[in-house]
KEMARTOR-695997 format. One record per residue (C-alpha): y, x, z. Coordinates in nm, 2 decimals. Each point is the difference from the previous one (the first is absolute). Example, Ala and Ser with C-alpha at 12.3 -4.5 7.8 and 13.67 -1.06 7.14 Angstrom:
R      yy      xx      zz
R   -0.45    1.23    0.78
R    0.34    0.14   -0.07
***
This chain:
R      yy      xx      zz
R   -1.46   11.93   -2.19
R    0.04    0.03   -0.40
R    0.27   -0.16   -0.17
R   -0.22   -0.29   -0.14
R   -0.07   -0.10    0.32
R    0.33    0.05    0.15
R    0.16   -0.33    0.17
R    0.40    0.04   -0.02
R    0.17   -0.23    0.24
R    0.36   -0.15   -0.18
R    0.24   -0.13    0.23
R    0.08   -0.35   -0.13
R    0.25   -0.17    0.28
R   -0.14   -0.02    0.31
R   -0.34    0.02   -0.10
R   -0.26    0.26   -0.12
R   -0.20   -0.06   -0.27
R   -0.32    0.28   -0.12
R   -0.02    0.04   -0.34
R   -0.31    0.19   -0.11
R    0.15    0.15   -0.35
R    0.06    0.32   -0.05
R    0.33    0.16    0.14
R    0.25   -0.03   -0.24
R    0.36    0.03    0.05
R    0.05   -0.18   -0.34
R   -0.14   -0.27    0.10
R    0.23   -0.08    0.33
R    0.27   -0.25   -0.12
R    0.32   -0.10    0.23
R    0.01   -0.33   -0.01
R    0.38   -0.12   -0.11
R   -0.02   -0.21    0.35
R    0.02    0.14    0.31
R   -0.30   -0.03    0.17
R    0.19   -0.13    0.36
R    0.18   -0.27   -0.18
R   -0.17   -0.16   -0.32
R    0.23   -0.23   -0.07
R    0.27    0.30   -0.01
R    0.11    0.07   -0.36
R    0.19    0.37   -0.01
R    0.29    0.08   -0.22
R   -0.19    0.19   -0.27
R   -0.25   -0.22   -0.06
R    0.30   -0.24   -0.02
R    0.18    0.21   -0.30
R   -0.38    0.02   -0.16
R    0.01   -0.38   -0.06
R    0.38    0.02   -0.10
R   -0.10    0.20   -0.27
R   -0.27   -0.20   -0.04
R    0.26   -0.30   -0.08
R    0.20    0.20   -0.20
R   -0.28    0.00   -0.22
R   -0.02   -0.39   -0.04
R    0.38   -0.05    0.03
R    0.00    0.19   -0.33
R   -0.27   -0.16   -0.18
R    0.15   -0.35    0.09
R    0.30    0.08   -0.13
R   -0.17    0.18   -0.30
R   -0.17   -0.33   -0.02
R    0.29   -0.28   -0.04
R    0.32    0.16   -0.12
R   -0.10    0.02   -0.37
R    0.00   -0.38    0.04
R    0.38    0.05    0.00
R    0.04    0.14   -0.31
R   -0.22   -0.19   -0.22
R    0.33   -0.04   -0.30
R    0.07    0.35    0.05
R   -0.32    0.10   -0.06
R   -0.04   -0.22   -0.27
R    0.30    0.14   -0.19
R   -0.10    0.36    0.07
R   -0.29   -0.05   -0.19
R    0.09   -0.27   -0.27
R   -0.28   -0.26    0.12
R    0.02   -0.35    0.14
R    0.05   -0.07    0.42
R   -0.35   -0.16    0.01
R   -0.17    0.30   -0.13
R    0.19    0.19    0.28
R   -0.19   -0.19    0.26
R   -0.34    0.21   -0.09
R    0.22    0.23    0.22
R   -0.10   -0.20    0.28
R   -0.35   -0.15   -0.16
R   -0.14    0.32   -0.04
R    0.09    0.15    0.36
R   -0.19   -0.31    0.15
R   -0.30    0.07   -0.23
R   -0.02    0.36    0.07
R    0.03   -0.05    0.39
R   -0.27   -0.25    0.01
R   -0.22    0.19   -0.18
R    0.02    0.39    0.10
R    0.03   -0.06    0.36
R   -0.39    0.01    0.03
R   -0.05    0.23   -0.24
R    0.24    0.28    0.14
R   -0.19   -0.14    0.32
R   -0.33    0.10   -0.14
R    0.11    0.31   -0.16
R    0.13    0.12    0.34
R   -0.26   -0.08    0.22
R   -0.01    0.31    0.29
R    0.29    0.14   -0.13
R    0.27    0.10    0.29
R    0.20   -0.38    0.01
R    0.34    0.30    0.01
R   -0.03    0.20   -0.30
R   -0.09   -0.30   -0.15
R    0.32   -0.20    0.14
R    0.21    0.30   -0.14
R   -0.20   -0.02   -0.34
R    0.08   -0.37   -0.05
R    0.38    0.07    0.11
R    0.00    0.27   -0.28
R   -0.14   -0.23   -0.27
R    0.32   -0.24    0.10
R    0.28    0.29   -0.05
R   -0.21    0.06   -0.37
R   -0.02   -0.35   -0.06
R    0.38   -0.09    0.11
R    0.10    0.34   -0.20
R   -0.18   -0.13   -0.31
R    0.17   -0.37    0.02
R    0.34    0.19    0.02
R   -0.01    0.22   -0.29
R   -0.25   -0.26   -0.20
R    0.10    0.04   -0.36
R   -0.17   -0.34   -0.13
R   -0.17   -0.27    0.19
R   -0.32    0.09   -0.02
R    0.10    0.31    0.16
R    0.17   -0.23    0.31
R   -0.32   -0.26    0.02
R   -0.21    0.34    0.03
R    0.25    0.11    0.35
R   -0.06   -0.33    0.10
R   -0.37    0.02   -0.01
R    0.00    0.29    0.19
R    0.22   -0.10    0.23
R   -0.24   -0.30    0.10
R   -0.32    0.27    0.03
R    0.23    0.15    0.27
R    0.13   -0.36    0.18
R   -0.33   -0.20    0.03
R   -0.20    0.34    0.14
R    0.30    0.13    0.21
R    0.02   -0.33    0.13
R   -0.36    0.00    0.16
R   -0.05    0.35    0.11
R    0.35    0.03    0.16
R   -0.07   -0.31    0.19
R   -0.37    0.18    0.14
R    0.17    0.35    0.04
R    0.34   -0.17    0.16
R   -0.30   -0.20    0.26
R   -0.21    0.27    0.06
R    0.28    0.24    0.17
R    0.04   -0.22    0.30
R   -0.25   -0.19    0.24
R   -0.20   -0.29   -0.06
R    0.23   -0.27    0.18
R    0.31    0.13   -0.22
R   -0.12    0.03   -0.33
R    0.10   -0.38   -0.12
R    0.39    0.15    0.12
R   -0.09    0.32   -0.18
R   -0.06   -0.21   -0.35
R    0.30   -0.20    0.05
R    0.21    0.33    0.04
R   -0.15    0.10   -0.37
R    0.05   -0.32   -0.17
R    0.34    0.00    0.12
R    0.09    0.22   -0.28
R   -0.06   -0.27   -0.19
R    0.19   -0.32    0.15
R    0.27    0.22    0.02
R   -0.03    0.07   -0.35
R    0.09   -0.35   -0.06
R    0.37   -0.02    0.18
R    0.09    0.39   -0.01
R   -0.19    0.23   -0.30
R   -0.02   -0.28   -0.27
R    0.41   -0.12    0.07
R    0.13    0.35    0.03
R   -0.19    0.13   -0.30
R    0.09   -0.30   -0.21
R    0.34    0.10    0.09
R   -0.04    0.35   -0.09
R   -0.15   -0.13   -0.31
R    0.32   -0.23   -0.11
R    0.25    0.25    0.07
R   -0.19    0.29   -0.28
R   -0.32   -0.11   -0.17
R   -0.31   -0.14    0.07
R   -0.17    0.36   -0.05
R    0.16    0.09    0.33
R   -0.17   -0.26    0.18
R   -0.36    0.25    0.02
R    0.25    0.29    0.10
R   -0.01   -0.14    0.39
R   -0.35   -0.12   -0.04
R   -0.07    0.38   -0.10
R    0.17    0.18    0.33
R   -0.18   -0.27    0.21
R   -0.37    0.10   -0.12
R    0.12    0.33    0.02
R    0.13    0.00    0.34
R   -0.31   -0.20    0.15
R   -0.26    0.25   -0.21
R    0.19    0.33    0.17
R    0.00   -0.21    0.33
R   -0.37   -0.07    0.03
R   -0.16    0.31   -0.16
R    0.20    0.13    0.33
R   -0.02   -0.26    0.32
R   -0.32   -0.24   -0.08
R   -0.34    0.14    0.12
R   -0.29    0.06   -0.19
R   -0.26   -0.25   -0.01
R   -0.26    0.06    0.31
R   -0.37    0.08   -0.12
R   -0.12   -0.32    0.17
R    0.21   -0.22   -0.21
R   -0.13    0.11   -0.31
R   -0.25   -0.16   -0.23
R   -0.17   -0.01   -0.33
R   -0.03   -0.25   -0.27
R   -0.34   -0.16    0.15
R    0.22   -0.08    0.28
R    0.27   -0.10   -0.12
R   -0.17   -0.25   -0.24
R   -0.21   -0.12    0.27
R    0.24   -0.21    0.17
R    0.01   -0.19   -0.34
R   -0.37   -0.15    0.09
R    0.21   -0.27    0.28
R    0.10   -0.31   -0.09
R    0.23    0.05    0.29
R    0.20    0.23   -0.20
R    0.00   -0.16   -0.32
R    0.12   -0.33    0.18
R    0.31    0.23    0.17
R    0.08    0.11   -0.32
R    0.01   -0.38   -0.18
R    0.20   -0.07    0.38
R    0.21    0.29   -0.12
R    0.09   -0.12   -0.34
R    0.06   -0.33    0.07
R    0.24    0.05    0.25
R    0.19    0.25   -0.18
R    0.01   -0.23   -0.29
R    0.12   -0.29    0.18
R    0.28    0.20    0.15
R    0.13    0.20   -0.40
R   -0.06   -0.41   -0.15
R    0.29   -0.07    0.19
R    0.21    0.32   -0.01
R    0.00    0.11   -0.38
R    0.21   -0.38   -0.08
R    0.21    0.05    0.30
R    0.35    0.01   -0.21
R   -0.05   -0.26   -0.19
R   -0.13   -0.20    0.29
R    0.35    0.10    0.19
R    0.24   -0.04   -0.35
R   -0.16   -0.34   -0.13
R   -0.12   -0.17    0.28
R    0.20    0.10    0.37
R    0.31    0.03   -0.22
R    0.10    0.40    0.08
R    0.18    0.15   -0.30
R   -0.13    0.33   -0.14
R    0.25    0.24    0.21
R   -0.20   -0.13    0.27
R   -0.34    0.15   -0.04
R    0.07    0.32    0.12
R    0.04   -0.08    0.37
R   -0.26   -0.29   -0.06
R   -0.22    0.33   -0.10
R    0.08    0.17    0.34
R   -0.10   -0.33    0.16
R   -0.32    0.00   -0.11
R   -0.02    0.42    0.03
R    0.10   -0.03    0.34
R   -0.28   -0.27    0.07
R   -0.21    0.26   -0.15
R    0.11    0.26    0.23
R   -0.06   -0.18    0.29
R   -0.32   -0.13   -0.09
R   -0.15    0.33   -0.09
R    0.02    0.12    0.38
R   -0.02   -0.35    0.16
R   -0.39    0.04   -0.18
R   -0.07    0.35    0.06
R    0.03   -0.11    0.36
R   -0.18   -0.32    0.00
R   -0.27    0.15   -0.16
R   -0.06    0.20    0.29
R    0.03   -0.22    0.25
R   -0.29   -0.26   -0.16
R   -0.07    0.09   -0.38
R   -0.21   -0.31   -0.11
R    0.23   -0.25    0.19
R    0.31    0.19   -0.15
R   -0.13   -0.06   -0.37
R   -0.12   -0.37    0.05
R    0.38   -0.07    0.18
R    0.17    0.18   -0.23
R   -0.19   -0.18   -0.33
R    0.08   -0.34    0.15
R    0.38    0.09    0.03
R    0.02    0.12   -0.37
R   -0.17   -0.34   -0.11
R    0.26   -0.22    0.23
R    0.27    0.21   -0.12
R   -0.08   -0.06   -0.32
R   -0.05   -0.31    0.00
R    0.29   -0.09    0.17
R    0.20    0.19   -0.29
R   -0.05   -0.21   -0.24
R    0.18   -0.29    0.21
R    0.25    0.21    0.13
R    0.12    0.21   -0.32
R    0.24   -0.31   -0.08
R    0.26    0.15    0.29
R    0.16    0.28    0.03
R   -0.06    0.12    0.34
R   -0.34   -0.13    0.05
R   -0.08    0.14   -0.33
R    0.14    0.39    0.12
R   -0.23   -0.07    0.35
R   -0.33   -0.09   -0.22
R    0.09    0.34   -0.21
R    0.04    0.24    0.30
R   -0.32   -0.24    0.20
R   -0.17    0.08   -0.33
R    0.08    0.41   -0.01
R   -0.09    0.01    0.40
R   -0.31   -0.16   -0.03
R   -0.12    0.16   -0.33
R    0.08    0.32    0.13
R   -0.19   -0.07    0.30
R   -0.29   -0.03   -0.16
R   -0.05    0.35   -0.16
R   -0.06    0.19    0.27
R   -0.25   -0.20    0.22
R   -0.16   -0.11   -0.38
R   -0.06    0.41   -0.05
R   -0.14    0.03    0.34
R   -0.25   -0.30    0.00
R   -0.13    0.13   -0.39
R   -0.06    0.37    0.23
R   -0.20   -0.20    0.26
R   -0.20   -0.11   -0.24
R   -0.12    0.33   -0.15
R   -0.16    0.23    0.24
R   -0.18    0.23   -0.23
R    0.35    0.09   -0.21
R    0.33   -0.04    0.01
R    0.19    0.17   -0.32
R   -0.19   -0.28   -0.25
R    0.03   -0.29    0.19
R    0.38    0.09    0.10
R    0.04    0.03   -0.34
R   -0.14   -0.30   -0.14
R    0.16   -0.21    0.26
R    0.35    0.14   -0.21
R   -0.17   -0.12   -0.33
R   -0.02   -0.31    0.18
R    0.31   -0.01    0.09
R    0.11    0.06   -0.37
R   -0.24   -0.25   -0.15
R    0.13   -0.24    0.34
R    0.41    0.08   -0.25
R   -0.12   -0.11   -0.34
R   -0.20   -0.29    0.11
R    0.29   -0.13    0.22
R    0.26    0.02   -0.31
R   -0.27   -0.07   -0.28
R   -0.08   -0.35    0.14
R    0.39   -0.06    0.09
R    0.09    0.06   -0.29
R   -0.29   -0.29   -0.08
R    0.15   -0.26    0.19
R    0.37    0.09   -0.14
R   -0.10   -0.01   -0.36
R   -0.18   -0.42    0.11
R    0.29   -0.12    0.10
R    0.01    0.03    0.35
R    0.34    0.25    0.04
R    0.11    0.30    0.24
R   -0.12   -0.14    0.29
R   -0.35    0.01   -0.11
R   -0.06    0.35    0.12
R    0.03   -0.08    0.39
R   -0.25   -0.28   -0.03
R   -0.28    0.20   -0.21
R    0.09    0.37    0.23
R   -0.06   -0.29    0.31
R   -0.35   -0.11   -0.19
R   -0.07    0.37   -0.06
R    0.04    0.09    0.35
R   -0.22   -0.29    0.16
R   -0.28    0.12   -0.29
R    0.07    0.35    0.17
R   -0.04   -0.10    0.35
R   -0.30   -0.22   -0.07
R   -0.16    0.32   -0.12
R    0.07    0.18    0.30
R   -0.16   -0.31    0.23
R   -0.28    0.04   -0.20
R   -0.01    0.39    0.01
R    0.02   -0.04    0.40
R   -0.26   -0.28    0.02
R   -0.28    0.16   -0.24
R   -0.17    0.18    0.22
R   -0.08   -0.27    0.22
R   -0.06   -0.26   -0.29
R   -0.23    0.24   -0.14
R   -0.16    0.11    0.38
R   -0.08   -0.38    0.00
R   -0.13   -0.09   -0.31
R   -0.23    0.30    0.02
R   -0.05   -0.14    0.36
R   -0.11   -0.36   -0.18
R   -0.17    0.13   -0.26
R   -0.25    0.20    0.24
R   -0.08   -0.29    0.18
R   -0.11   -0.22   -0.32
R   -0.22    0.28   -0.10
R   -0.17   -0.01    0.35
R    0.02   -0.37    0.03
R   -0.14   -0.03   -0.41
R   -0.21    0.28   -0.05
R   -0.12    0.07   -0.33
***
């Protein structure tokens, strides 16, 4: 029997499957998940998506702690604190628009060297903010830094899914985007901290050993990308031909947007209106991170239990929530609930949001991931662009939790119809046959 021919039988659990390839031991993978036991998840694939999370624990505290130290800034270079905010403006912009680019550029490149790439371009970027001589010179880290974010962000959250078994890969995501709720109540607080007590250069110093760390960590423990898994750019850009997954994405931004309207005016919201002095925000701030926290996993394991029912519930929840803010940010403790109700269910959403964007594109994976981040980003400056719309008419802080609620119903009336199209289009196509054979021409 020549080697062409050859049939090489791989053990796959409890069953034998012929594969008629040619015998290579290359191309024999070990699954990360015990064959007797898929729902098993071992140790080391474990510390993978640790590492993994150390990777977007650093980029979201990268992302918010400059936001701290707008005056200082400001002073350091001699301009005005508006100007300063390009410091966030242009991280936003950058993020939305490289993540499918670096996307495109990497298509069926291994998912790990390219994780360890992006994690290097963050320790050069944080390096260059830190030792920025001029402004220009800071707004050009920041850039960078948003490259690495927005395309970290979606490939980490395929590569962190892919190392364990179908039913566990919602859990899998929601251990990755961990690192970045708990940016919110542990690396942005301690770093500001670090940041007050030397100089607001200093900040990046943490932000630099974290990249580091989660670079060294998964050049080392997170497994190649399988030959089966990867694709090319006809692929990848096929999935864009479904209106399926351009209706995900609008579900995506919408979502996210109704959820960040409500967030970004969250301290004056707590100041003017619940009456909470300014010493108060901090453990206001863990309220809401610890809502975020929670959320995070309570998603990653809805989302595997039923992922379209998880992202319909979880969209109505934000929009009550919401909703309900705006009457309840007048009191003190109702006020506190709404903000951690508002973190939980916000939070919630990411992971089962990510998954349902993935269902929807068969062919790829890297783009659409990707773009479903952009979403997410433009999702952040629609939320605040048309708060800050309704503030400047007239209508105050409270505005924000009635327009993230509107937001939010927009974004779950787009998933309806993203679930219902194929039918609605099975029947018109149905209806329109029938005329034709009842009216022929």
């Amino acid at each position: 029997m020549s080697n062409h021919n050859q049939e090489s039988i791989v053990k796959t659990g409890n069953s034998l499957v012929l594969e008629k390839n040619l015998l290579d031991a290359s191309a024999i993978k070990i699954s990360p998940v015990p064959a007797d036991n898929p729902l098993h998840i071992s140790g080391k694939t474990y510390l993978a998506i640790f590492l993994l999370a150390c990777g977007t624990f650093a980029l979201g505290t990268n992302e918010f702690v400059p936001l701290s130290f707008l005056s200082e800034v400001a002073d350091s270079y001699s301009i005005s604190i508006p100007s300063t905010m390009w410091i966030m403006s242009s991280f936003m912009i950058g993020a939305a628009i490289s993540s499918p680019i670096i996307a495109i550029l990497s298509t069926g490149l291994d998912r790990k060297y390219l994780l360890v790439f992006l994690q290097s371009l963050l320790v050069l970027a944080a390096t260059i903010c830190a030792l920025a001589p001029n402004f220009s010179m800071l707004l050009t880290g920041r850039v960078l830094s948003s490259i690495s974010h927005s395309a970290y962000m979606a490939i980490g959250a395929v590569a962190a899914a892919e190392m364990v078994h179908e039913s566990r890969r919602g859990y899998a995501i929601s251990l990755f985007f961990a690192g970045l709720a708990l940016a919110n109540i542990i690396g942005v607080p301690l770093d500001t901290f670090f940041g007050n007590h030397t100089q607001w250069r200093a900040t990046f110093l943490p932000v630099i050993a974290l990249a580091f760390m989660s670079a060294s960590g998964i050049m080392g423990l997170v497994p190649k990308t399988k030959t089966r898994f990867k694709t090319n750019i006809r692929q990848e850009l096929a999935a864009f031909n479904k209106p399926a997954l351009w209706l995900a994405f609008l579900t995506s931004t919408f979502g996210y947007a109704g959820m960040l309207s409500s967030h970004t005016y969250f301290s004056q919201m707590m100041i003017d209106l619940a009456g909470y002095d300014k010493g108060d925000l901090s453990w206001l701030t863990i309220v809401y991170g610890v809502g975020a926290v929670a959320g995070n996993f309570f998603g990653g394991k809805i989302a595997d239990l039923n992922l379209h029912r998880s992202v319909y519930s979880l969209l109505t929840t934000l929009a009550v929530v919401l909703f309900l803010f705006t009457f309840t940010v007048d009191y003190k403790i109702p006020a506190a609930i709404s903000l951690f109700a508002n973190g939980f269910t916000g939070f919630s959403l990411v992971t089962p949001l990510m998954r349902y964007t993935l269902s929807k594109a068969s062919e790829g994976k890297n783009l659409p991931a990707a773009s479903n981040i952009s979403a997410f980003g433009v999702g952040t400056a629609l939320g605040i662009i048309l708060s800050n719309v309704a503030i400047e008419h007239g209508y105050g802080y409270r505005s924000p939790n009635w327009v993230g609620g509107t937001l939010a119903t927009i974004g779950l009336l787009f998933f309806c119809l993203g679930e219902y199209y194929p039918v609605l289009r099975a029947r018109f196509s149905a209806t329109l046959r029938h005329r034709i054979k009842q009216n022929p021409v």
